[in-house]
PDB file of N, CA, C and O in Angstrom:
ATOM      1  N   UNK A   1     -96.146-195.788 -38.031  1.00  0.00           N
ATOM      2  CA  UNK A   1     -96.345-194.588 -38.820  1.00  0.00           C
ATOM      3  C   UNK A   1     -94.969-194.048 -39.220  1.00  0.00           C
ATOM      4  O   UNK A   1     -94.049-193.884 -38.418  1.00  0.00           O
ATOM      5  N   UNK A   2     -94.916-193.814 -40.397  1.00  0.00           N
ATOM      6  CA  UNK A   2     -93.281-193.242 -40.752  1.00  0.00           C
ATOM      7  C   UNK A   2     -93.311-191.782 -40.505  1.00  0.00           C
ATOM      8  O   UNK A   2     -94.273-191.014 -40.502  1.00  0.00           O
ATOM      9  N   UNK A   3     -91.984-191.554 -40.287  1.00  0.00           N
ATOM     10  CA  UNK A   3     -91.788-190.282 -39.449  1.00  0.00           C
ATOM     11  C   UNK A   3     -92.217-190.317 -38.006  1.00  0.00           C
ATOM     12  O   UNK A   3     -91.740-189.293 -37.517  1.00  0.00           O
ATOM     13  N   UNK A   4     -92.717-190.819 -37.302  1.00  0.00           N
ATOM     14  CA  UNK A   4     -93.076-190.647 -35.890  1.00  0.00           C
ATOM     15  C   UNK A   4     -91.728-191.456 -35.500  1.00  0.00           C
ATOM     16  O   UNK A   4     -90.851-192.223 -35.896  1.00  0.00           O
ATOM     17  N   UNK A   5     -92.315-190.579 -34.253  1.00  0.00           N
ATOM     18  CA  UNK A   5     -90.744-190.732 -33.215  1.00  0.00           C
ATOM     19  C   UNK A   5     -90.972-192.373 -32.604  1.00  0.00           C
ATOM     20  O   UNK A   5     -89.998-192.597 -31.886  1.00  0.00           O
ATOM     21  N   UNK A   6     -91.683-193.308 -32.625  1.00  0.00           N
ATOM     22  CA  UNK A   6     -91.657-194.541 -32.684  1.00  0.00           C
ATOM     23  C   UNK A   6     -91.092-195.128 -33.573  1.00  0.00           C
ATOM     24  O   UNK A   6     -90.256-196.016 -33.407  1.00  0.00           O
ATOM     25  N   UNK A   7     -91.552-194.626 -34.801  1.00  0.00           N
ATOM     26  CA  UNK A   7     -90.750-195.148 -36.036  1.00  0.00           C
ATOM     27  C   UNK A   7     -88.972-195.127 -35.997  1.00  0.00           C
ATOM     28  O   UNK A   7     -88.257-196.054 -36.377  1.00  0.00           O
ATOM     29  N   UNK A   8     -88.530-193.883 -35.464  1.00  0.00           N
ATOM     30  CA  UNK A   8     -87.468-193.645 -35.416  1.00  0.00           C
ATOM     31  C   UNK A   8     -86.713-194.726 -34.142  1.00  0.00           C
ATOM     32  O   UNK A   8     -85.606-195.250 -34.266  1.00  0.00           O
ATOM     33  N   UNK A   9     -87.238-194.811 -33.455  1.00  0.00           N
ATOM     34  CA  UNK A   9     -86.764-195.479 -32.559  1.00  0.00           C
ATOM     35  C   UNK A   9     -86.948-197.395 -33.214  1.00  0.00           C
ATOM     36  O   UNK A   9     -86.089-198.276 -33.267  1.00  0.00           O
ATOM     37  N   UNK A  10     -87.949-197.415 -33.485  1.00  0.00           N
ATOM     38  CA  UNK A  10     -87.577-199.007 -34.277  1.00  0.00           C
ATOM     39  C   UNK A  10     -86.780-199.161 -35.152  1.00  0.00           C
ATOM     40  O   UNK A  10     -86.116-200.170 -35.388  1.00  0.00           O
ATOM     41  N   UNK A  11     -86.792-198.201 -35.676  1.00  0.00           N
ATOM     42  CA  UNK A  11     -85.805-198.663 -36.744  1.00  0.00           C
ATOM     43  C   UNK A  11     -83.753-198.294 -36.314  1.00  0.00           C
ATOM     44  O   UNK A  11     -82.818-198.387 -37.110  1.00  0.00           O
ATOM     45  N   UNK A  12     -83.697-197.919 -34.921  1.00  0.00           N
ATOM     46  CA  UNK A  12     -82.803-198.027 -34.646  1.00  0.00           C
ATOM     47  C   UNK A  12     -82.550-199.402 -33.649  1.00  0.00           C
ATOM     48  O   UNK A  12     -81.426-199.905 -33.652  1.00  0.00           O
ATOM     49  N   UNK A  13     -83.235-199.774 -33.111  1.00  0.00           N
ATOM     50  CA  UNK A  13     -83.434-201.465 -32.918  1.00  0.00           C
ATOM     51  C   UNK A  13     -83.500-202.158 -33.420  1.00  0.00           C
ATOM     52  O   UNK A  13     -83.016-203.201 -32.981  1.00  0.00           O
ATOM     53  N   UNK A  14     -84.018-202.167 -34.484  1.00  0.00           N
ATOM     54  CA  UNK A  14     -84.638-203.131 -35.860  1.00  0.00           C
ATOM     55  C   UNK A  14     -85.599-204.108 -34.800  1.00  0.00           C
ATOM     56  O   UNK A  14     -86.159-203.666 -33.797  1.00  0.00           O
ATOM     57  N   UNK A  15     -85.652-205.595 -35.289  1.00  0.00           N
ATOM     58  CA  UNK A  15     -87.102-206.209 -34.498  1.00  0.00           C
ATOM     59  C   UNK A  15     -87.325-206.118 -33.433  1.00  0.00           C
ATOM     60  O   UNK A  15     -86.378-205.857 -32.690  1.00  0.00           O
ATOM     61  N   UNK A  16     -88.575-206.275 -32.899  1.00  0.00           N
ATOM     62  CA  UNK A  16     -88.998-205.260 -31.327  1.00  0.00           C
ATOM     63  C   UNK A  16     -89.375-206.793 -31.288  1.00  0.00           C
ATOM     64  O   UNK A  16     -89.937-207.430 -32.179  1.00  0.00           O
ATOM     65  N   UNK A  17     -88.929-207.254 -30.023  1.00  0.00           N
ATOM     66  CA  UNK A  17     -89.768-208.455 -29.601  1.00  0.00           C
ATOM     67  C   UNK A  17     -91.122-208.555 -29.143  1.00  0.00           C
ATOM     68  O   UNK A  17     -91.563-207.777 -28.296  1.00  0.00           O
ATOM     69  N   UNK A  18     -91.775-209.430 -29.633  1.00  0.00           N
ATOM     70  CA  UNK A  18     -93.310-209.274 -28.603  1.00  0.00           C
ATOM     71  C   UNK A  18     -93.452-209.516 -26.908  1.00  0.00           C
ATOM     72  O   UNK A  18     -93.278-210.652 -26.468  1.00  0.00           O
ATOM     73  N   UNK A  19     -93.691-208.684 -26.233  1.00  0.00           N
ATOM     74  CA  UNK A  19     -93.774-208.172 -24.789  1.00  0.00           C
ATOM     75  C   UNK A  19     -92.725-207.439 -24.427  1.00  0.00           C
ATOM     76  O   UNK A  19     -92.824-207.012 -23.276  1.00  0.00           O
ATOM     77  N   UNK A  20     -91.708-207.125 -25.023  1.00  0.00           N
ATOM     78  CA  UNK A  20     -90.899-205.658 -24.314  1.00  0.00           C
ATOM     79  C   UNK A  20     -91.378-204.802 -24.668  1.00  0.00           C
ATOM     80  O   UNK A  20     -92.069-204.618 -25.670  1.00  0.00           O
ATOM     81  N   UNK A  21     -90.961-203.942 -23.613  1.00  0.00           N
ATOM     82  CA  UNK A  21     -91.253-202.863 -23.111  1.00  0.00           C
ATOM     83  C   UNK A  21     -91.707-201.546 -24.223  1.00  0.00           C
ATOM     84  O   UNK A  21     -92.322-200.553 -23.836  1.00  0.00           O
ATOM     85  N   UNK A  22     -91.253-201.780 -25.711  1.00  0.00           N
ATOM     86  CA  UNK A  22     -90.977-201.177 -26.618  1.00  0.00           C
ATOM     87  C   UNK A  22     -92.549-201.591 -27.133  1.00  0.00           C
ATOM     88  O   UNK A  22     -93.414-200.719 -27.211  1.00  0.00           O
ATOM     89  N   UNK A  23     -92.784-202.787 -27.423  1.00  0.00           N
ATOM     90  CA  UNK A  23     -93.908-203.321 -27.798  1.00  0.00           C
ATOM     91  C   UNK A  23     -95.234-203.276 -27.083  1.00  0.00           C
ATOM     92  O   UNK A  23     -96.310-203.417 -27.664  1.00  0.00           O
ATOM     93  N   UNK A  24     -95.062-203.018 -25.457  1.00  0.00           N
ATOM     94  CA  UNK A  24     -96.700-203.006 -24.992  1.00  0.00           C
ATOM     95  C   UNK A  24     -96.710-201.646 -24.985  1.00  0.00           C
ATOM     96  O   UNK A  24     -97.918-201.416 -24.923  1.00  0.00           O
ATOM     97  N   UNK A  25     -95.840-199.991 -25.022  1.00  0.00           N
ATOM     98  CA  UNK A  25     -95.835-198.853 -25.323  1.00  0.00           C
ATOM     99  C   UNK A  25     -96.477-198.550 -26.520  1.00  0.00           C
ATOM    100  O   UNK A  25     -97.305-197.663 -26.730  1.00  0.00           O
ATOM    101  N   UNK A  26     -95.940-199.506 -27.406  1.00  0.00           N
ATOM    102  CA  UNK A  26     -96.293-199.089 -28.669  1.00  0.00           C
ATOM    103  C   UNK A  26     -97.995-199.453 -28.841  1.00  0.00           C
ATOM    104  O   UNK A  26     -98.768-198.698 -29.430  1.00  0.00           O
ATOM    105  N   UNK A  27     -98.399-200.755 -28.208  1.00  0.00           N
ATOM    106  CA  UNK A  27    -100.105-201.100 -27.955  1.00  0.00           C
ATOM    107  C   UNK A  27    -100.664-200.826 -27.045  1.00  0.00           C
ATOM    108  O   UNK A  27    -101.749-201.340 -26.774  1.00  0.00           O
ATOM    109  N   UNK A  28     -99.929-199.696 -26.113  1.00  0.00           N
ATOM    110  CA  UNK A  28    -100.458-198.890 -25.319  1.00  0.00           C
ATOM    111  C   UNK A  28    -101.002-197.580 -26.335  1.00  0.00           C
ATOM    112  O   UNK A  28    -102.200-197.395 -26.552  1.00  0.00           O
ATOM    113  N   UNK A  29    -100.221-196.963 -26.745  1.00  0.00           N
ATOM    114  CA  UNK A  29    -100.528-195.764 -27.426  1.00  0.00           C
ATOM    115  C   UNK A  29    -100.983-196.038 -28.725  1.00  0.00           C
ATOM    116  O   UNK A  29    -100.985-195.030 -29.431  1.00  0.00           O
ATOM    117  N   UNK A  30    -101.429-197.221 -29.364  1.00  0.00           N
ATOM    118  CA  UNK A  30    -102.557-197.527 -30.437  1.00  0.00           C
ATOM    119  C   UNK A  30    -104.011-198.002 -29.800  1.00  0.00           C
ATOM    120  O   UNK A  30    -105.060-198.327 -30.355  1.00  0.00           O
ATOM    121  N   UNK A  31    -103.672-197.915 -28.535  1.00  0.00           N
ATOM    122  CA  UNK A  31    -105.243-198.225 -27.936  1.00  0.00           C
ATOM    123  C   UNK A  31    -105.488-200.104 -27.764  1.00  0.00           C
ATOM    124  O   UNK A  31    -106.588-200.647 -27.865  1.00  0.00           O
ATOM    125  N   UNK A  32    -104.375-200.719 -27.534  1.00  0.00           N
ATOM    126  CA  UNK A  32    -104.332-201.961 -27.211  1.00  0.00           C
ATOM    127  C   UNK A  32    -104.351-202.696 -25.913  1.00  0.00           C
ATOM    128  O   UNK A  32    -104.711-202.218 -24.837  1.00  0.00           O
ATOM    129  N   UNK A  33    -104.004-203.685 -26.086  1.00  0.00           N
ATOM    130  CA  UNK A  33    -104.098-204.573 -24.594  1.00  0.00           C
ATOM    131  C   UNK A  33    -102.700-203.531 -23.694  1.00  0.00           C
ATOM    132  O   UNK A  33    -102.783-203.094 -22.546  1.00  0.00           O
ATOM    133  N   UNK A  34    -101.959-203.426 -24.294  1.00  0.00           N
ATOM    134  CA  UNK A  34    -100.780-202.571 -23.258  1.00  0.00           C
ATOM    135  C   UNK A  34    -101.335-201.402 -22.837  1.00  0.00           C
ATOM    136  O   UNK A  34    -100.758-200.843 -21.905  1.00  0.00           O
ATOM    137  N   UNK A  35    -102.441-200.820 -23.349  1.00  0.00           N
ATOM    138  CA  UNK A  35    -102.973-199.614 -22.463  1.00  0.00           C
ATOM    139  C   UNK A  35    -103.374-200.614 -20.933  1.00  0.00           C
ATOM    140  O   UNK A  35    -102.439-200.768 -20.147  1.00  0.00           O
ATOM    141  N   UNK A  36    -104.678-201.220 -20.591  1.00  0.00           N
ATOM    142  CA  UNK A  36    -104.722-201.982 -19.472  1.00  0.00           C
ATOM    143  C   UNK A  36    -103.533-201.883 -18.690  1.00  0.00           C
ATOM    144  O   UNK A  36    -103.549-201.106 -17.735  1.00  0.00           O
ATOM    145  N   UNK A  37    -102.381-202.623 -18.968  1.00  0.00           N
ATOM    146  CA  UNK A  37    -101.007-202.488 -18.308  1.00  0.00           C
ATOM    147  C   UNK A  37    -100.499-201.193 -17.705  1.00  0.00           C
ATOM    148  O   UNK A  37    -100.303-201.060 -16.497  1.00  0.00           O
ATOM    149  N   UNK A  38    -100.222-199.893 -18.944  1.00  0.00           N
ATOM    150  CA  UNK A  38     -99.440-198.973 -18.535  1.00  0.00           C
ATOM    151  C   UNK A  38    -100.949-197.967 -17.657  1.00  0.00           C
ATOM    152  O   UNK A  38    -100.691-197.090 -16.832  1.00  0.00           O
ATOM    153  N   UNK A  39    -101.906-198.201 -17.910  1.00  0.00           N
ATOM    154  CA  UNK A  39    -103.104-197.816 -17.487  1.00  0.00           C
ATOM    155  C   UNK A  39    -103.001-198.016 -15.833  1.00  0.00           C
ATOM    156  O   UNK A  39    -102.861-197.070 -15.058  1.00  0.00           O
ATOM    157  N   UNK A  40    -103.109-199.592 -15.381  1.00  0.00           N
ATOM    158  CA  UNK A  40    -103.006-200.156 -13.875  1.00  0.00           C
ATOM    159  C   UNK A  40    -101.579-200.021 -13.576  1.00  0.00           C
ATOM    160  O   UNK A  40    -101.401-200.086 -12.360  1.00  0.00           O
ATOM    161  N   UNK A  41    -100.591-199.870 -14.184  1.00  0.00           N
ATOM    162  CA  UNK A  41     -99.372-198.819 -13.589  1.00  0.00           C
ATOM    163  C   UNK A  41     -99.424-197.867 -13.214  1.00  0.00           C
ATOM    164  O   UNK A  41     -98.927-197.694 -12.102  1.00  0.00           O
ATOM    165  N   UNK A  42    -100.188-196.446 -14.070  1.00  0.00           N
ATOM    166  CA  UNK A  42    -100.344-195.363 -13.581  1.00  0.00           C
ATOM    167  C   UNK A  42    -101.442-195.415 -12.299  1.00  0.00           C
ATOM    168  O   UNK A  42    -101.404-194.567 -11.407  1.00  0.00           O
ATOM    169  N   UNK A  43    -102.396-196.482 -12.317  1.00  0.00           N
ATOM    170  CA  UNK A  43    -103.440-195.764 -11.081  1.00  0.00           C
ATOM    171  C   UNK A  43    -102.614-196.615  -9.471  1.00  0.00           C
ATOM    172  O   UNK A  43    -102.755-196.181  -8.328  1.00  0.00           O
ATOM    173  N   UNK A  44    -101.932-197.654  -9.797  1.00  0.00           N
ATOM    174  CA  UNK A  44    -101.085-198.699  -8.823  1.00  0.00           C
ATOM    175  C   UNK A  44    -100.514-197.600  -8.324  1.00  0.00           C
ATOM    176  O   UNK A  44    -100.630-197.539  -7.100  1.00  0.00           O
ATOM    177  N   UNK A  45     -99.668-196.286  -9.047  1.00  0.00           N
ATOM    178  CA  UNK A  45     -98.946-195.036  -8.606  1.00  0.00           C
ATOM    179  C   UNK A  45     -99.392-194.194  -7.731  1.00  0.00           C
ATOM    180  O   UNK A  45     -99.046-193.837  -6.604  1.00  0.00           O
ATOM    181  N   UNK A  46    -100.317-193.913  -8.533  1.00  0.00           N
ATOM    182  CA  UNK A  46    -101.311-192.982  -7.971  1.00  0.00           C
ATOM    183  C   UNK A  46    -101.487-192.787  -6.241  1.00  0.00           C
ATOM    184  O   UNK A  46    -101.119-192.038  -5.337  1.00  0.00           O
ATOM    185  N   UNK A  47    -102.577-194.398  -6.548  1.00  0.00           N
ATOM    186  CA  UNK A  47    -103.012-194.743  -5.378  1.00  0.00           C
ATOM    187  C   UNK A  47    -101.280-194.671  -4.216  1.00  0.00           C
ATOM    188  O   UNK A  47    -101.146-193.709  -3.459  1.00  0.00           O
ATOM    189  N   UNK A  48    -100.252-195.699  -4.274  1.00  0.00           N
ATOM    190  CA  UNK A  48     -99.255-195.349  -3.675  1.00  0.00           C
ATOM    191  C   UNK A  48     -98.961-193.851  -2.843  1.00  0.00           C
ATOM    192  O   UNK A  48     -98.809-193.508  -1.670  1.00  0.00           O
ATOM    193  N   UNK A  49     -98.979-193.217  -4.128  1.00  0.00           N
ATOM    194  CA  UNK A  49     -98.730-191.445  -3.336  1.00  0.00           C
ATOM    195  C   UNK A  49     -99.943-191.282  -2.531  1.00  0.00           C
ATOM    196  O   UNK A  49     -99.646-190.695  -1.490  1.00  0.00           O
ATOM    197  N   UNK A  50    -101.028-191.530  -2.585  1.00  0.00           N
ATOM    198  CA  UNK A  50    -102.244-190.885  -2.218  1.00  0.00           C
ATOM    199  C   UNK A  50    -102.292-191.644  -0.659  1.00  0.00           C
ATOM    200  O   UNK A  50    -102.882-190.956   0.174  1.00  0.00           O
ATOM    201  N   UNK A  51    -101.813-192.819  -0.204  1.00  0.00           N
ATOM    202  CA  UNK A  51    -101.453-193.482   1.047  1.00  0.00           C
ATOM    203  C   UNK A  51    -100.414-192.628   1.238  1.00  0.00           C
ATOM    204  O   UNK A  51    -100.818-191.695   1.932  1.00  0.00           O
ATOM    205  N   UNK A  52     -98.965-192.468   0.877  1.00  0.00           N
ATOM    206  CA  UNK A  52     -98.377-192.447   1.774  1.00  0.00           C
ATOM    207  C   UNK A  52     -98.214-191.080   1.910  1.00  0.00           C
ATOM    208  O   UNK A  52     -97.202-190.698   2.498  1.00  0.00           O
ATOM    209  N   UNK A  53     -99.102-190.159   1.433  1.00  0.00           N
ATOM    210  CA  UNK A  53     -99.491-188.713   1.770  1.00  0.00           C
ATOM    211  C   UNK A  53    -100.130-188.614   2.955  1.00  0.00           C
ATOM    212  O   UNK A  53    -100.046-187.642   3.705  1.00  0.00           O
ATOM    213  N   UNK A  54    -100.877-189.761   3.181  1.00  0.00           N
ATOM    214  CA  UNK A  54    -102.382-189.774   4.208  1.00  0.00           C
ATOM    215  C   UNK A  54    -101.870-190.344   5.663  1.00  0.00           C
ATOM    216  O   UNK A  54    -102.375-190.236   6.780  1.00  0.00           O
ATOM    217  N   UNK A  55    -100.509-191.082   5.151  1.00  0.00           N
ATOM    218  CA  UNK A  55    -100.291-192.499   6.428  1.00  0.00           C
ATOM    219  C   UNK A  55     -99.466-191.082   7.525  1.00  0.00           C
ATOM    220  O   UNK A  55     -99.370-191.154   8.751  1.00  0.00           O
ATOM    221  N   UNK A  56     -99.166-190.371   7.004  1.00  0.00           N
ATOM    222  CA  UNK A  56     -98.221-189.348   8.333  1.00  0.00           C
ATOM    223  C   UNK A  56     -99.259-188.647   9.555  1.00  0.00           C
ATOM    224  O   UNK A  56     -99.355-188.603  10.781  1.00  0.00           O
ATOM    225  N   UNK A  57     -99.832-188.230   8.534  1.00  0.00           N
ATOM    226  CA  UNK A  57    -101.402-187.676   9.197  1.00  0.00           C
ATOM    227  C   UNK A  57    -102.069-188.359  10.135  1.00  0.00           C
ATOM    228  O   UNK A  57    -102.346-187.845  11.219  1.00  0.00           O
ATOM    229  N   UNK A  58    -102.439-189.756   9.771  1.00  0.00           N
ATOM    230  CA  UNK A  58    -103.956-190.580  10.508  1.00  0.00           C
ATOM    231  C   UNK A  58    -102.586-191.007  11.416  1.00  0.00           C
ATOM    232  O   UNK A  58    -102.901-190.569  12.523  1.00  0.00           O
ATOM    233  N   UNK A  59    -101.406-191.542  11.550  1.00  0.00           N
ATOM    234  CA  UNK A  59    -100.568-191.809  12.594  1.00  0.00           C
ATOM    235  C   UNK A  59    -100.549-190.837  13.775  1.00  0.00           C
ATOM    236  O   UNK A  59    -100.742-191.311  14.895  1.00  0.00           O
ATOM    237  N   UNK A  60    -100.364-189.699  13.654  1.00  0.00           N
ATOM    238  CA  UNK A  60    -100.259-188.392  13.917  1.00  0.00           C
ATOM    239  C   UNK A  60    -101.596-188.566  15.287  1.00  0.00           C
ATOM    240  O   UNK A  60    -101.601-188.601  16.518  1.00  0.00           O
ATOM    241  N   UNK A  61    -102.593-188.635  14.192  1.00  0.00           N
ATOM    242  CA  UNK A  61    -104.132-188.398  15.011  1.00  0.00           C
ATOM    243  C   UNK A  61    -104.572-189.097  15.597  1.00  0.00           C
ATOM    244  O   UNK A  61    -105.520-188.827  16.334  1.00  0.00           O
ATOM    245  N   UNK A  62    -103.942-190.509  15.468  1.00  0.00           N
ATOM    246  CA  UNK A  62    -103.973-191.747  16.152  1.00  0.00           C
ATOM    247  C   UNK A  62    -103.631-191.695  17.614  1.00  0.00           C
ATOM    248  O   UNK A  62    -104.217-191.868  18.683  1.00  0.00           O
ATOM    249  N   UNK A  63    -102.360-191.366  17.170  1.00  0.00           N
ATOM    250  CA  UNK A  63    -101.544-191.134  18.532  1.00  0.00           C
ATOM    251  C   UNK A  63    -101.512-189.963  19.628  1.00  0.00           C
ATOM    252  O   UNK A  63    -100.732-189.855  20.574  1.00  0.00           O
ATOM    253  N   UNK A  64    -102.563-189.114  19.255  1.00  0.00           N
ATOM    254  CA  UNK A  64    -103.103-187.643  19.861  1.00  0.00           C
ATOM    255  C   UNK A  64    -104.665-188.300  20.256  1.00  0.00           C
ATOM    256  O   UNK A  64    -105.613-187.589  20.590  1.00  0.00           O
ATOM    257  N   UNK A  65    -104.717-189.702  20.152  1.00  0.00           N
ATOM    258  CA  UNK A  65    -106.176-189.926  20.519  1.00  0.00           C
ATOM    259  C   UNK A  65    -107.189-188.698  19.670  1.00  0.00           C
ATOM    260  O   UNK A  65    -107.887-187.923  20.323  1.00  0.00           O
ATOM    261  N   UNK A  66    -107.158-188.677  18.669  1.00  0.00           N
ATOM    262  CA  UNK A  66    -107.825-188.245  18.004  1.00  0.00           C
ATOM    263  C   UNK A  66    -109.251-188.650  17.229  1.00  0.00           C
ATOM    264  O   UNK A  66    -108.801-189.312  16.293  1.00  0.00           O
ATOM    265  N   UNK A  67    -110.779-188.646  17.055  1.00  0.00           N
ATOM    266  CA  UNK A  67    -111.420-189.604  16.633  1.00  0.00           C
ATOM    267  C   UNK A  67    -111.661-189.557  15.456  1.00  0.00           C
ATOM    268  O   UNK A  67    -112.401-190.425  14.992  1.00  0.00           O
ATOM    269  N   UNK A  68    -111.026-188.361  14.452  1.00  0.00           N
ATOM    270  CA  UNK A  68    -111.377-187.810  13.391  1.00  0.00           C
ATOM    271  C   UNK A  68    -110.353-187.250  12.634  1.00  0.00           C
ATOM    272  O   UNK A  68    -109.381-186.823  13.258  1.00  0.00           O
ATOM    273  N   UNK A  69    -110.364-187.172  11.563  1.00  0.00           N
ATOM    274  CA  UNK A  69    -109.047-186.050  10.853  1.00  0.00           C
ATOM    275  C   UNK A  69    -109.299-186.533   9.403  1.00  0.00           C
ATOM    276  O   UNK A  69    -109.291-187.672   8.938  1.00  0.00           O
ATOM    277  N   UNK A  70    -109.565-185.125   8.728  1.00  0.00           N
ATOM    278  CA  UNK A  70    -109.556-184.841   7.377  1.00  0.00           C
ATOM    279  C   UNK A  70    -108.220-184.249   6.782  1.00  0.00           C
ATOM    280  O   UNK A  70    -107.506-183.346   7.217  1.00  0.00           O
ATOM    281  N   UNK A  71    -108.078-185.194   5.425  1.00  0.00           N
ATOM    282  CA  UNK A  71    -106.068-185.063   4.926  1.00  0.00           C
ATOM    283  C   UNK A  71    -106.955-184.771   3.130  1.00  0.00           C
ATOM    284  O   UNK A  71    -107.737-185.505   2.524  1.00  0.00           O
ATOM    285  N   UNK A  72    -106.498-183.681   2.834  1.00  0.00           N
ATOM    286  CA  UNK A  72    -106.974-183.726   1.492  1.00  0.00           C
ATOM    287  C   UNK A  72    -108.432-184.267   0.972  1.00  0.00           C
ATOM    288  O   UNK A  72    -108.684-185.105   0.106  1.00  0.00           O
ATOM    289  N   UNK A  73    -109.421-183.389   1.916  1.00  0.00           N
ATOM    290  CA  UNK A  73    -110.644-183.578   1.202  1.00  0.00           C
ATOM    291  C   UNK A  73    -111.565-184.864   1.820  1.00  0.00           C
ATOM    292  O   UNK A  73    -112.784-184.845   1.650  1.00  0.00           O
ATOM    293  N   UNK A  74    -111.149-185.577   2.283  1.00  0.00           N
ATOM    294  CA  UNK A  74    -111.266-186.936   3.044  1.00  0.00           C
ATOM    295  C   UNK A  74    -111.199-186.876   4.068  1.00  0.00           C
ATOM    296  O   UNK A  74    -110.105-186.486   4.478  1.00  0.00           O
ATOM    297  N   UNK A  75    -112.191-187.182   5.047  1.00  0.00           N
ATOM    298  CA  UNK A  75    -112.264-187.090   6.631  1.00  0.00           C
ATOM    299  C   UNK A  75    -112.385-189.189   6.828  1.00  0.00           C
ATOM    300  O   UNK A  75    -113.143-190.020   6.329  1.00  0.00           O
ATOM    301  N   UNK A  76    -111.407-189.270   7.633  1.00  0.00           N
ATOM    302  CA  UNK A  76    -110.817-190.358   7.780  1.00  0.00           C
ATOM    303  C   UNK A  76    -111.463-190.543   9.327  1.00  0.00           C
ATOM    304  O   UNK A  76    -111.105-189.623  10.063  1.00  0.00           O
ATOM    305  N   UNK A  77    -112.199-191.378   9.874  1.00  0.00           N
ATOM    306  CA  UNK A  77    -112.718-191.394  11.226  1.00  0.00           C
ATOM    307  C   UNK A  77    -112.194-192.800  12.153  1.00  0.00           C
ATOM    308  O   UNK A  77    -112.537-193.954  11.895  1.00  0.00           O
ATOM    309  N   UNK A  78    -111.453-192.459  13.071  1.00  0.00           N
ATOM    310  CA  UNK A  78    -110.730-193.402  13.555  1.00  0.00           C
ATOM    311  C   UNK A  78    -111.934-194.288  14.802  1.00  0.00           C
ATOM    312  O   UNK A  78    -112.822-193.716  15.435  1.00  0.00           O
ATOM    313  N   UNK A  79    -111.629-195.634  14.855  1.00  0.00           N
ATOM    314  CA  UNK A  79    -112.280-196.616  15.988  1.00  0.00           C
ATOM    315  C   UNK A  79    -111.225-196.920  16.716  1.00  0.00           C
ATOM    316  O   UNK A  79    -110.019-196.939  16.466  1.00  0.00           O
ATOM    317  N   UNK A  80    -112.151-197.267  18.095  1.00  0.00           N
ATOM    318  CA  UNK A  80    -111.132-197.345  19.499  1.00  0.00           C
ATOM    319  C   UNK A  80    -110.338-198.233  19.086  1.00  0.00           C
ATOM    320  O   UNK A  80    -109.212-198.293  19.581  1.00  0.00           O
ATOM    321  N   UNK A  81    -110.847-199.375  17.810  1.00  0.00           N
ATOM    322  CA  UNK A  81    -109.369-200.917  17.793  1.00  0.00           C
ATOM    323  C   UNK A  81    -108.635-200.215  16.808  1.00  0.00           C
ATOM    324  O   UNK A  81    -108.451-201.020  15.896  1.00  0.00           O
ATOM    325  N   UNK A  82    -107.943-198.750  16.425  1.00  0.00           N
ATOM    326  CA  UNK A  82    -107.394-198.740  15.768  1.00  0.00           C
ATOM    327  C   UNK A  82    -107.932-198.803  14.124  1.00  0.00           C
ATOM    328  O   UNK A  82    -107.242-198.419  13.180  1.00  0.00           O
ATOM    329  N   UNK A  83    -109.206-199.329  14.014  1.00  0.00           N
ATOM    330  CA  UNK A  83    -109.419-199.153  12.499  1.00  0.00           C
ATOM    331  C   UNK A  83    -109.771-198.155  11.651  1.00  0.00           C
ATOM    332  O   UNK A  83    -110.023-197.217  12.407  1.00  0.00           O
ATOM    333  N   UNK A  84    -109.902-197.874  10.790  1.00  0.00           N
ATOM    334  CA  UNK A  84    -109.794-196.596  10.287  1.00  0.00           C
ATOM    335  C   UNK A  84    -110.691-196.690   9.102  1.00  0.00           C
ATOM    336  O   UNK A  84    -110.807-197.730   8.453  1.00  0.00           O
ATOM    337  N   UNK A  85    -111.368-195.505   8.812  1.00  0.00           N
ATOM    338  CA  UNK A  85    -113.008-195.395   7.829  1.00  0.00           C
ATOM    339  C   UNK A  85    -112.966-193.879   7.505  1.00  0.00           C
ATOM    340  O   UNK A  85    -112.965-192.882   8.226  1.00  0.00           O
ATOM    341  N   UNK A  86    -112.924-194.094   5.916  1.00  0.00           N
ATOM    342  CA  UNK A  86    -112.753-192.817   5.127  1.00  0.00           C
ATOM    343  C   UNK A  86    -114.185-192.581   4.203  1.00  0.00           C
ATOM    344  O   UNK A  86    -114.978-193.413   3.760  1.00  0.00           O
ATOM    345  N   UNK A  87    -114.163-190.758   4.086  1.00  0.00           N
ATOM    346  CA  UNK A  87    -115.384-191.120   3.511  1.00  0.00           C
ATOM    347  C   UNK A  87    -115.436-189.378   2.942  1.00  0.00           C
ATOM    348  O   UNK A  87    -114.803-188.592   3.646  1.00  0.00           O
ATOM    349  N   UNK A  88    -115.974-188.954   2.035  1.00  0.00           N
ATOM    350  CA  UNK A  88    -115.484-187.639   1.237  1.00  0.00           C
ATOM    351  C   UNK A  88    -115.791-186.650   2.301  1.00  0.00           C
ATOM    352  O   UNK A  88    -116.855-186.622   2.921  1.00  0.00           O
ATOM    353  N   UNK A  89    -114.612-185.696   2.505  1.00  0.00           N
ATOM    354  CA  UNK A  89    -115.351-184.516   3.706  1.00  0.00           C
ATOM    355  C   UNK A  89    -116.809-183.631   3.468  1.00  0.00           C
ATOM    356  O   UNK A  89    -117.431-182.938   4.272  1.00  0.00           O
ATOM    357  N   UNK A  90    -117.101-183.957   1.971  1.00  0.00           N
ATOM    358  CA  UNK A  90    -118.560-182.751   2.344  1.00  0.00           C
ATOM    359  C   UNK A  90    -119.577-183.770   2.744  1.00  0.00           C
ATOM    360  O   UNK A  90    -120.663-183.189   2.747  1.00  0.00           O
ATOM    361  N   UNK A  91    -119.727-185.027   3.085  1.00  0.00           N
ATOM    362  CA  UNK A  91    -121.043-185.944   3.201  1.00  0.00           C
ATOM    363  C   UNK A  91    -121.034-186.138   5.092  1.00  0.00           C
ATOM    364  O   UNK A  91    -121.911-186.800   5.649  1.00  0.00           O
TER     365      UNK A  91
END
């Protein structure tokens, strides 16, 4: 699209190769196969923070012999081998 700030930026590169970084952005944000990509990047993230928010906690409760502990909405219920079973706190 001329005038968009993509535009501006290609044309200070001149040819964009096919698969950099410039190119699956650009078929990310036209609704292409690079959405999928930058799509399972953002939830790969996500998920990341959302463990290692949780892992301080269930360690914590582990080690207090604890059989139970809810971290953000999620009641996480611990077994004697150590395994661990999550499941939404209002159910």
């Amino acid at each position: 699209m001329v005038g968009s700030a993509a535009a501006a930026v290609q044309s200070g590169i001149g040819n964009v190769a096919a698969g950099s970084a410039f190119a699956v952005l650009q078929s990310a944000a036209a609704g292409g196969s690079g959405a999928i990509l930058v799509n399972g990047v953002a939830a790969g993230t996500v998920t990341a923070i959302a463990v290692a928010a949780a892992a301080p906690g269930l360690i914590k409760a582990m080690q207090e012999g604890k059989k139970e502990i809810t971290v953000d909405g999620i009641t996480y219920e611990i077994e004697d081998k150590g395994e661990v079973y999550s499941s939404p706190a209002d159910q």
